[in-house]
LUMTI-284677 format. One record per residue: residue in one letter; y negated, x, z of N, C-alpha, C in turn. Coordinates in steps of 0.001 Angstrom, whole numbers, plus 500000, padded with zeros to 6 digits. Each point is the difference from the previous one (the first is absolute). Example, Ala and Ser with C-alpha at 12.3 -4.5 7.8 and 13.67 -1.06 7.14 Angstrom:
! residues 2
A505690513190507800498810499110500000498800500900500000S498950499650499280498810500820500060498910499230500730
! end
This chain:
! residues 78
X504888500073514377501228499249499912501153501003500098X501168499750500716501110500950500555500633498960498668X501379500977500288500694499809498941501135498940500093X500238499363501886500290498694500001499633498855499581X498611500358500048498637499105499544500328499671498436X500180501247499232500317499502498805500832499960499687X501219500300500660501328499361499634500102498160500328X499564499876500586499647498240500421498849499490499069X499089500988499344498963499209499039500831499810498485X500979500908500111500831499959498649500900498826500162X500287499809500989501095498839500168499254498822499823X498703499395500466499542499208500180499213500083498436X499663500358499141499422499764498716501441500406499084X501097499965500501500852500216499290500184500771498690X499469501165500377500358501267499041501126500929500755X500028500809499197501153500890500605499325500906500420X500522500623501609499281500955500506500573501412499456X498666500645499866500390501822499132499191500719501064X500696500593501240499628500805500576499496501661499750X500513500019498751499569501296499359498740500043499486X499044498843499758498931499559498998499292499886501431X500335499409501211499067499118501137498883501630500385X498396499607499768499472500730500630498920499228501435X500529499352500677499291499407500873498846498946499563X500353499168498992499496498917499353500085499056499724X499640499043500389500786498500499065500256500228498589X499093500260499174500002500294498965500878501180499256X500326501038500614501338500594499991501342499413500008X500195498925501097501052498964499659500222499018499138X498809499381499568499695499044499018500557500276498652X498682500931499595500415500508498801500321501126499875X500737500083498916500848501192499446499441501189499307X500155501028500566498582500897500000500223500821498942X501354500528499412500366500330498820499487499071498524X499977498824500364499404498663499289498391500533499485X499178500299501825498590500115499521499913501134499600X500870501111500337499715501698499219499989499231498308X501289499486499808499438499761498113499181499209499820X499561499022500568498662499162499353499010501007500407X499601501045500732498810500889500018499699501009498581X501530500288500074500286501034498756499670499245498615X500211498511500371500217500004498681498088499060499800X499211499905500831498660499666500198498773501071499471X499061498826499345499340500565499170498558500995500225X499072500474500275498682500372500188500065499641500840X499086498312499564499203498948501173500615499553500942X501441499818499732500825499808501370499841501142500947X500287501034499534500276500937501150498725500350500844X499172499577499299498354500745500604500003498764500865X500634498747499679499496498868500905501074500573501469X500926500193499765500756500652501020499668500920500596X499761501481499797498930500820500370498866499281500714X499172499300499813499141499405500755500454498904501223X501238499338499728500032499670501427500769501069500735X500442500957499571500369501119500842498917500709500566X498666500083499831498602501099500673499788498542500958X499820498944499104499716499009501683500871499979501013X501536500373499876501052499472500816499691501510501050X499543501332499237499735501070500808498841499907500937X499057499406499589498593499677500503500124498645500635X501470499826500876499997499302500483499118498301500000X500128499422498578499939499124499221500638499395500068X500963498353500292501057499789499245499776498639499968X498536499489499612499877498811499460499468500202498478X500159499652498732499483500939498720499737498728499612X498539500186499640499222499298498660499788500200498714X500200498713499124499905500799498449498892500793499758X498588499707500788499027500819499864500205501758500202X500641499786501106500531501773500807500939500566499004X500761499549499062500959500223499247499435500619498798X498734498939499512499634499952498986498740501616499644X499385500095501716499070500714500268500643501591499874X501519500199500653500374501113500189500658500594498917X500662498866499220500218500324498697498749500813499105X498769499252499724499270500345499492499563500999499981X499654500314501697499397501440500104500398501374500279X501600499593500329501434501246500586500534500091498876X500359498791499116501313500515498740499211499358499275
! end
């Protein structure tokens, strides 16, 4: 996504566009990424390991996640 792209996805879900935050994402435009830095910071163990784990699938080119795959990588990585 170019950054016309998300200057028009901001307009159209009606947030305000922050070109300083946009890293070629919908989700960069969406939400407010200073927002998710403190809910990470402020997230506990099991959250973050659940995060961590869809991050090794999203690397291993994964990006459909099951609670099983979640549950499995948790278990045996963190």
């Amino acid at each position: 996504m170019n950054k016309s792209e998300g200057e028009e996805l901001a307009i159209e879900a009606r947030v305000t566009w922050k070109p300083d935050q946009f890293l070629g994402t919908p989700g960069s435009v969406i939400i407010d990424i200073e927002d998710m830095k403190n809910r990470y910071m402020n997230s506990g163990t099991y959250e973050r390991s659940i995060l961590r784990a869809c991050k090794l699938l999203k690397e291993a080119n994964i990006f459909s996640y099951e609670k099983g795959q979640i549950r499995a990588i948790c278990a045996s990585i963190f």
